[in-house]
C-alpha positions in Angstrom: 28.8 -8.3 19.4 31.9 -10.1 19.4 31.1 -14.0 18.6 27.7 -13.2 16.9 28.2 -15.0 14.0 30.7 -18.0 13.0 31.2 -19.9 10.3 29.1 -23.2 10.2 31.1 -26.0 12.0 30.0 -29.0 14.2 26.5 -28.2 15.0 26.5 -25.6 12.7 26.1 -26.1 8.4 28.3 -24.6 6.0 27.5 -24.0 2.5 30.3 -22.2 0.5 29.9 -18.8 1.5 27.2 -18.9 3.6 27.1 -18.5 7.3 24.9 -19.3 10.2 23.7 -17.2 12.5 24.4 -19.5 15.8 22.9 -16.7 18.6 19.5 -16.5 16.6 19.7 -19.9 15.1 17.7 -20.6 12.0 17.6 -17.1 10.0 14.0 -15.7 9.8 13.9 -14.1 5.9 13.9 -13.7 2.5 17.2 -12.9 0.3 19.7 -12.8 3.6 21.9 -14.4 5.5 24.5 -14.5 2.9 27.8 -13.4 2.2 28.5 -10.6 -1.2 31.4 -10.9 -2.5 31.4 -8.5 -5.4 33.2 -5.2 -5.6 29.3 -3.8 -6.0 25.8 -4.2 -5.6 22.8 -3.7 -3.5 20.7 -5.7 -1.1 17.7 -5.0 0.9 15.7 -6.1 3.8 14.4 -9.0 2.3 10.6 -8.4 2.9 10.0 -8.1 -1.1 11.0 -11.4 -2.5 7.2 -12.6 -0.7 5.9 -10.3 -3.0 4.8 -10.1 -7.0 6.4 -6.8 -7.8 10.5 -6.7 -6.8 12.1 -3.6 -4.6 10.6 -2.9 -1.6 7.2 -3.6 -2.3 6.9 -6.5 0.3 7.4 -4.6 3.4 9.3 -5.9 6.2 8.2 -9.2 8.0 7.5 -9.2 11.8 10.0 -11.3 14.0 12.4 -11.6 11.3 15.9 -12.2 11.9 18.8 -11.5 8.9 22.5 -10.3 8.0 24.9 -10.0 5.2 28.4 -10.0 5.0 29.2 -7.8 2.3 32.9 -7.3 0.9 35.8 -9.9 0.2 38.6 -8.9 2.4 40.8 -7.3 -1.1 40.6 -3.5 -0.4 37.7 -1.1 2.1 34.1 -1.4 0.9 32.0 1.3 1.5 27.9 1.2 1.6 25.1 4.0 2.1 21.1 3.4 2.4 19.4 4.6 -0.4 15.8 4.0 0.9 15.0 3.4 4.9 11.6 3.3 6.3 11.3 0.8 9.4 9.5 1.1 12.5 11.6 3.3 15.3 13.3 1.7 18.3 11.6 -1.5 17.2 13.4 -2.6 13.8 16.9 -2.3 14.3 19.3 -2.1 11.6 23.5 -2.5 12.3 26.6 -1.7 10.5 29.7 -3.1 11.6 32.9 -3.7 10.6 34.5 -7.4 10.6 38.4 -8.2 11.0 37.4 -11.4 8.7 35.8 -13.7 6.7 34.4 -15.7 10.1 33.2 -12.1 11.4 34.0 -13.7 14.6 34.6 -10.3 16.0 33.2 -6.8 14.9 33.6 -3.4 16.0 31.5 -0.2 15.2 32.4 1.1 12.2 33.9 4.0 11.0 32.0 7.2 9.4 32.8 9.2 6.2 29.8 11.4 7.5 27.7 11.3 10.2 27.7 9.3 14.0 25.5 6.2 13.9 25.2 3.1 16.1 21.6 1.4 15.7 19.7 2.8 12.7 15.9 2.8 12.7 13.0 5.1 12.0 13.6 7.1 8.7 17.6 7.5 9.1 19.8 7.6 7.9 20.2 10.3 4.8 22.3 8.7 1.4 25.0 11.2 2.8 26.3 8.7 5.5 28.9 6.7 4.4 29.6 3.0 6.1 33.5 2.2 5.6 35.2 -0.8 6.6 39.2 -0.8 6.1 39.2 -4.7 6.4 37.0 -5.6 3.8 34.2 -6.9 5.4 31.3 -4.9 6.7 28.3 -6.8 8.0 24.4 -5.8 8.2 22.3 -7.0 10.6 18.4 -6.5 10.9 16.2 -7.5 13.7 12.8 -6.8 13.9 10.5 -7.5 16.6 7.0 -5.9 16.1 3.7 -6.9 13.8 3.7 -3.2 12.4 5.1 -3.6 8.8 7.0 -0.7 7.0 8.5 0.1 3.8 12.0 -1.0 5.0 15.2 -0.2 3.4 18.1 -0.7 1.1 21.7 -0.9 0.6 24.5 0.0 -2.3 28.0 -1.1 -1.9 31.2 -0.6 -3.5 34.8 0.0 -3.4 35.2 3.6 -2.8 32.8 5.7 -1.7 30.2 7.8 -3.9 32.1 10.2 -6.0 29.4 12.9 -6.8 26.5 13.6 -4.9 22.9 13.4 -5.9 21.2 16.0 -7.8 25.0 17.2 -9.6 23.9 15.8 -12.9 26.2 13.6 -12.7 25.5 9.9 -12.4 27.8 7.7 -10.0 28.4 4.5 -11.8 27.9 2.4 -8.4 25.8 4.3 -5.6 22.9 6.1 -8.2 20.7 5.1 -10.4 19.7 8.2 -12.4 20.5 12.0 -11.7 18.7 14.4 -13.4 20.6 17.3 -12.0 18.2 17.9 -9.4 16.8 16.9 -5.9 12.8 16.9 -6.7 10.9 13.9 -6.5 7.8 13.1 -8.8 10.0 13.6 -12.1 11.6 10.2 -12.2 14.1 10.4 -10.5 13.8 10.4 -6.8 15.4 12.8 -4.7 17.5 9.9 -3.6 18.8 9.5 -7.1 16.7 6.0 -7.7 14.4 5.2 -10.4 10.6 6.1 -9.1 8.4 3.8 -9.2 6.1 3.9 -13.0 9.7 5.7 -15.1 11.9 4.7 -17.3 15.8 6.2 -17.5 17.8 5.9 -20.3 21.0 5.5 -20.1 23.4 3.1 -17.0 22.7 5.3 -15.1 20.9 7.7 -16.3 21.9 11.3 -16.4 18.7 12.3 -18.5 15.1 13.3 -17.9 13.0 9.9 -17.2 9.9 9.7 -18.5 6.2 7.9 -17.8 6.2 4.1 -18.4 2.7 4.3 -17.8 0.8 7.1 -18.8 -2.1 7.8 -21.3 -3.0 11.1 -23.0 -6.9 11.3 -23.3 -8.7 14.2 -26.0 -11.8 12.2 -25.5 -14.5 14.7 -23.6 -15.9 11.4 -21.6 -14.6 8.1 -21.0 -13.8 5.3 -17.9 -10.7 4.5 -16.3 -10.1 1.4 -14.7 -7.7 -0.5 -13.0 -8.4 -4.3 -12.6 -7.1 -6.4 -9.3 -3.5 -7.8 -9.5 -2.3 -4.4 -10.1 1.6 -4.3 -9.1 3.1 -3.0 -5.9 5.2 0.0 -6.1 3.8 1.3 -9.4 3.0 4.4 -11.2 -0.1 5.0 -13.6 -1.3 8.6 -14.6 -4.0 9.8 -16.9 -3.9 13.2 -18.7 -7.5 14.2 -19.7 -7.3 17.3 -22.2 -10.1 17.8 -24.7 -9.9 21.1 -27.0 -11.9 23.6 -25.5 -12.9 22.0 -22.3 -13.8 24.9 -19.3 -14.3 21.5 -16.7 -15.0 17.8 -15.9 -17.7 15.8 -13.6 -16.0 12.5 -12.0 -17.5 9.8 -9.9 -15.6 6.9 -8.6 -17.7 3.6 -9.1 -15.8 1.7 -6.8 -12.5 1.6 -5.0 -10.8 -1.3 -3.6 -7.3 -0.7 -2.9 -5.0 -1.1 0.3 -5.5 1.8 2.9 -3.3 4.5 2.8 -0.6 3.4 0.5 -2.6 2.5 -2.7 -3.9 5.9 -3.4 -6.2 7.4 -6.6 -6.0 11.1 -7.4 -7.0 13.8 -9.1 -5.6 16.5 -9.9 -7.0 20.2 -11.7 -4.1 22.1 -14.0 -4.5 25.5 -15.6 -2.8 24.1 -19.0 -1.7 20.9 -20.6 2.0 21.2 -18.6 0.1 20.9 -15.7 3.4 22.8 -13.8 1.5 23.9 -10.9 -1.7 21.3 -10.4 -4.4 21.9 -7.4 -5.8 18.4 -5.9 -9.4 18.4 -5.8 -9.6 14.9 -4.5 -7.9 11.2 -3.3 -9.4 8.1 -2.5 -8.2 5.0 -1.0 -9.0 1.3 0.5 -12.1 -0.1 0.4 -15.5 1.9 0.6 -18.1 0.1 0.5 -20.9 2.7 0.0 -20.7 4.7 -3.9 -18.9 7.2 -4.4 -19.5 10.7 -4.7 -19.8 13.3 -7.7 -16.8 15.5 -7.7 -16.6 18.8 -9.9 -13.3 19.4 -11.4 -13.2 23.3 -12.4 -10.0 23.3 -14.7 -9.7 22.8 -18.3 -7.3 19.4 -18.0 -7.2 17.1 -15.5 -4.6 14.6 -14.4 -5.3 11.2 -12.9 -2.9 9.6 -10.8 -2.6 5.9 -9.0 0.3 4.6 -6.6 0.7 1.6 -5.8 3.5 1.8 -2.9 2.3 -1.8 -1.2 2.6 -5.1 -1.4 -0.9 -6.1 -1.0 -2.8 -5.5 -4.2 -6.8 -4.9 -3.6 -9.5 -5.2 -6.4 -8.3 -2.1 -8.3 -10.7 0.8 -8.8 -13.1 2.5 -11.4 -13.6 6.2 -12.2 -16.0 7.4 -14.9 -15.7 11.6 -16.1 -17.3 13.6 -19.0 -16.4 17.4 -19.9 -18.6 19.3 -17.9 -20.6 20.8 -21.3 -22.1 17.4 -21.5 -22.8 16.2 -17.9 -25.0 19.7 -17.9 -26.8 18.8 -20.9 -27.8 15.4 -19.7 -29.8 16.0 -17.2 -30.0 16.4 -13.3 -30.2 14.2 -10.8 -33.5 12.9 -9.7 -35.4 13.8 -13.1 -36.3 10.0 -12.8 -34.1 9.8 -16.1 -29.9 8.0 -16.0 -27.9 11.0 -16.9 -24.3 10.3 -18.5 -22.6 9.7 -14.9 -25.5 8.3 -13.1 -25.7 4.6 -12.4 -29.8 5.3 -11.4 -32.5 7.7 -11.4 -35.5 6.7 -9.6 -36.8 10.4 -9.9 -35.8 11.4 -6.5 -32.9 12.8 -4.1 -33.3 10.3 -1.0 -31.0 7.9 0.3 -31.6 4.6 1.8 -34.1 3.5 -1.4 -31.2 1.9 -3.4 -30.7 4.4 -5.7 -28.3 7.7 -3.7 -29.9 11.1 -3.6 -26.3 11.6 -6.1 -28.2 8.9 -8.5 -25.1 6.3 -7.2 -26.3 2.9 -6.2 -26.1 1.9 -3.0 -24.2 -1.1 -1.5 -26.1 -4.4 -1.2 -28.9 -3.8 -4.2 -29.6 -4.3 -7.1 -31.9 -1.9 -10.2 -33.8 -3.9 -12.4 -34.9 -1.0 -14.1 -32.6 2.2 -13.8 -34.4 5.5 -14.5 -37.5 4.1 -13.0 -36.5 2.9 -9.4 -37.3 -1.2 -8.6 -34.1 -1.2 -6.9 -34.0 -4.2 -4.2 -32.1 -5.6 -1.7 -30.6 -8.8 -1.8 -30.6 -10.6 1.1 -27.9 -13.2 1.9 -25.2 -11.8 -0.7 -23.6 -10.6 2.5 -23.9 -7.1 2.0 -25.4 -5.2 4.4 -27.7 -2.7 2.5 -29.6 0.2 4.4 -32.9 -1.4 4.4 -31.4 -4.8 5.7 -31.5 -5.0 9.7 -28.2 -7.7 9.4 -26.9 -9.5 6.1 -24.6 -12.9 7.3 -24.2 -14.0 3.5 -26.6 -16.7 4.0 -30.6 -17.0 3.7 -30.4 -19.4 6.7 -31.9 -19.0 10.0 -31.1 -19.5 13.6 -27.7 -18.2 13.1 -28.9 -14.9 13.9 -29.8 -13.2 11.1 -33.0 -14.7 9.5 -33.5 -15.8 6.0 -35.2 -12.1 5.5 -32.3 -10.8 6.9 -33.8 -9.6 10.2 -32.4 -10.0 13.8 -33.5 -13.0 15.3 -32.6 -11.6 18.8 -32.5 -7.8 20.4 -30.0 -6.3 20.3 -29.0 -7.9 17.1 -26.1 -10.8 17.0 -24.9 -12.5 14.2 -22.6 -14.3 12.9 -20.5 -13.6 9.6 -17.4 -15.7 8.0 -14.5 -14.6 6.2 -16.5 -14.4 2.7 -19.1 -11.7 4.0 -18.5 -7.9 3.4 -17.5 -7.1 6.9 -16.8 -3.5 6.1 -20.4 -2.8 5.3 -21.9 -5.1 7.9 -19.9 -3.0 10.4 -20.3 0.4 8.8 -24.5 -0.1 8.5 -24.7 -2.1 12.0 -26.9 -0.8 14.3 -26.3 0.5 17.8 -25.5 -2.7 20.5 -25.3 -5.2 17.2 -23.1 -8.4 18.3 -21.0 -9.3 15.2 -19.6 -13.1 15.8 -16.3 -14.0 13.4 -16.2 -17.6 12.2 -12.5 -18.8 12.3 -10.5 -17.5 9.5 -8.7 -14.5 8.2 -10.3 -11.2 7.3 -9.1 -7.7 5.7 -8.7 -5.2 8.5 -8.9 -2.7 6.2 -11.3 0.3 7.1 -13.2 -1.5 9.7 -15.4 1.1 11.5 -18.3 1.1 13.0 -21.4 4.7 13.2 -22.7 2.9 16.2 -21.6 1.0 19.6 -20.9 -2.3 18.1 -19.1 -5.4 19.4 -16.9 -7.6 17.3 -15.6 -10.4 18.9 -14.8 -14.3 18.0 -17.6 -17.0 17.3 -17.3 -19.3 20.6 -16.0 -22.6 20.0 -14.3 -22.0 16.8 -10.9 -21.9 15.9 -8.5 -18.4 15.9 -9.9 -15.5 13.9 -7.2 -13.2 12.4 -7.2 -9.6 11.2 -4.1 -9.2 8.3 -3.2 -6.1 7.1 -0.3 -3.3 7.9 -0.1 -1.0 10.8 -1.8 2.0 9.5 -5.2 -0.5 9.0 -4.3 -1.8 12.7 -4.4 1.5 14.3 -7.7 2.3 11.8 -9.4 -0.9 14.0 -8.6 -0.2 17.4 -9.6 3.5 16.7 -13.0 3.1 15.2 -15.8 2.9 17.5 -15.8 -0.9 18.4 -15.4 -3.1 20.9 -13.0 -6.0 20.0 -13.0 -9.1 21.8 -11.0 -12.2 21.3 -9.0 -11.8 17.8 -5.6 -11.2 17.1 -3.8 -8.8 14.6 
């Protein structure tokens, strides 16, 4: 709107190019609320620079306020969106064009392509073009809800794009690669931006990108594991071809990653091209029981990880062997640890410690593996099957006694942000109370089997679920009761 933003003067601050935003006062983000000057560039939402990995990684922030004046008056600047992904009719994006430097008034402006006013949601395409005759177009962004998304970003320049993505030919300012086509998982996005994990020769690249992070693997068993601090908005893929091989057995140790948008697969192919590959499984966030045996029937096998979030998890393990060798050593429940099996305690029952798929169960321990002795450990706050609660502590009168039994029916206990709260809640009994001691938890994958309430400890301080929309929804979906936190 006309007098939305002036340059810094009495109340106001000024530094060189800089101006303040005096309707929304002090600018709410990260990377904005600055003027570009150059005949090129790009800019995004700003949500990243919070974040280890650079791009947008960082999602956007809630209640975040920001702009950028973008051109220096010389000759039209033009801009497209290369990447948008924000939450609809909630985080608001605006073009518009400014008669000046001060931006003191602005007008919609005009369209190469296209009819747009406020952008939000998953608009709009690369093929709208933003042109402002007067040298000055600003960008504003406003967003007003907790849900976090991807977010966007921005190329300007001079004139607008001169080819169009997927031609084969590079534009110098507006693309980053073209590969002479419009398919995404080869490198180059069909956007025409570097994907996340490649590298493309070339500025820009008009040649096949290839795998920055990828492993070929003849070995007919082996581990693959990625540690915690992994990077957001990363790539890493595993090609497993041993000569001869008709199939593999998997089984994810453990996973740890954020929900939804950290994602492990795998992936059967009919030859080492793997052109046409058939997913036989995907995992993701945090599951806090072992994971299952999963039968591969192909001769290769390809395993993928994305990392498309800014919240890194613990990182995840996966062991395989050629299936030749898994048959050979053994079935489960033969009381003896085949090649894959992380216990035997010569039976196929649950609840014991030791899985009827020979995994071990959350919350114990084998002293002996092949010969049962698997035990519970009470107070490591980890609820196992055989515990009736698991606080993290051996104390009593909190609840849950120092042999991890109820201390009250129906059960109520109290757990603080260290505890596994994912398996207290997933193991809980029916009409268990679960008290949160002031703090911060993970709201990732926070369900419940059973009528359970979750509420805050009375007479402590604010308990806070953190973690993105999709882990939100997961909460007020499951079957609990929430009381008294805020996410």
């Amino acid at each position: 709107a006309a007098g939305g933003l002036l340059l810094a003067g009495g109340g106001g601050r000024r530094d060189g190019s800089i101006i303040s935003v005096e309707d929304w006062g002090e600018c709410i983000c990260n990377g904005g609320c600055v003027h570009l000057p150059n005949p090129s560039g790009s800019f995004e939402d700003g949500g990243g620079a919070a974040c280890p990995a650079a791009g947008l990684t960082g999602r956007t922030r809630p209640n975040s306020h920001c702009w950028w004046l973008v051109g220096d008056g010389a000759a039209p600047v033009s801009l497209i969106f290369t990447q948008f992904h924000t939450h609809l009719s909630y985080d608001l994006v605006r073009v518009e064009q400014c008669a000046d430097h001060a931006c003191n008034q602005t007008q919609r402006v005009s369209l190469i392509q296209g009819e747009v006013d406020t952008l939000s949601g998953d608009g709009p395409g690369r093929d709208t073009v933003f042109t402002a005759q007067t040298g000055f177009l600003l960008v504003t962004f406003d967003t007003t809800r907790f849900y976090e998304f991807d977010g966007w970003r921005a190329v300007y320049g001079p004139t607008p794009p001169q080819s169009q993505c997927g031609d084969g030919h590079a534009d110098q300012v507006y693309e980053e690669c073209d590969d002479g086509n419009t398919v995404g998982g080869d490198g180059c996005s069909p956007d025409c931006t570097v994907e996340p994990g490649y590298v493309c020769s070339g500025q820009p690249a008009e040649s096949p990108c290839h795998c920055a992070s990828c492993l070929w693997m003849n070995e007919t068993r082996g581990n693959i594991t990625v540690a915690g601090g992994y990077g957001g908005d990363s790539r890493m893929e595993w090609t497993l071809a041993p000569q001869g091989a008709a199939g593999f057995q998997m089984r994810v140790l453990s996973i740890d990653t954020e929900a939804s948008t950290d994602v492990l697969e795998v992936w059967g192919c009919q030859d080492e091209t793997c052109s046409a590959p058939s997913q036989v499984f995907n995992a993701s966030g945090r599951r806090p029981q072992a994971g299952a045996l999963y039968s591969v029937p192909f001769p290769v096998a390809k395993v993928t990880f994305r990392s498309n979030s800014c919240v890194g998890g613990s990182g995840f393990s996966l062991r395989w062997e050629e299936a030749s060798l898994f048959a050979a050593s053994g079935a489960c429940g033969d009381g003896s640890v085949g090649h894959l099996e992380q216990c035997d305690d010569a039976d196929t029952v649950s609840g014991n410690g030791c899985s009827a798929e020979c995994a071990l169960e959350v919350g114990y321990t084998c002293s002996t593996p092949g010969a049962g002795g698997c035990t519970a450990t009470c107070g490591d706050g980890i609820k196992a099957a055989g515990e009736a609660c698991d606080d993290g502590n051996t104390a009593p009168g909190d609840g849950c006694s120092a042999a991890c039994a109820c201390e009250a029916s129906p059960c109520a206990i109290r757990v603080g942000p260290g505890a596994d709260l994912a398996s207290v809640l997933a193991t809980a009994s029916a009409g268990t109370v679960v008290e949160l001691i002031e703090g911060s938890y993970p709201v990732c994958h926070l369900r419940s089997n059973a009528s359970v309430t979750l509420r805050a400890a009375s007479g402590g301080g604010a308990v806070v679920f953190a973690g993105d929309d999709m882990a939100t929804m997961d909460v007020a979906g499951a079957g609990l009761k929430v009381e008294g936190v805020v996410w």
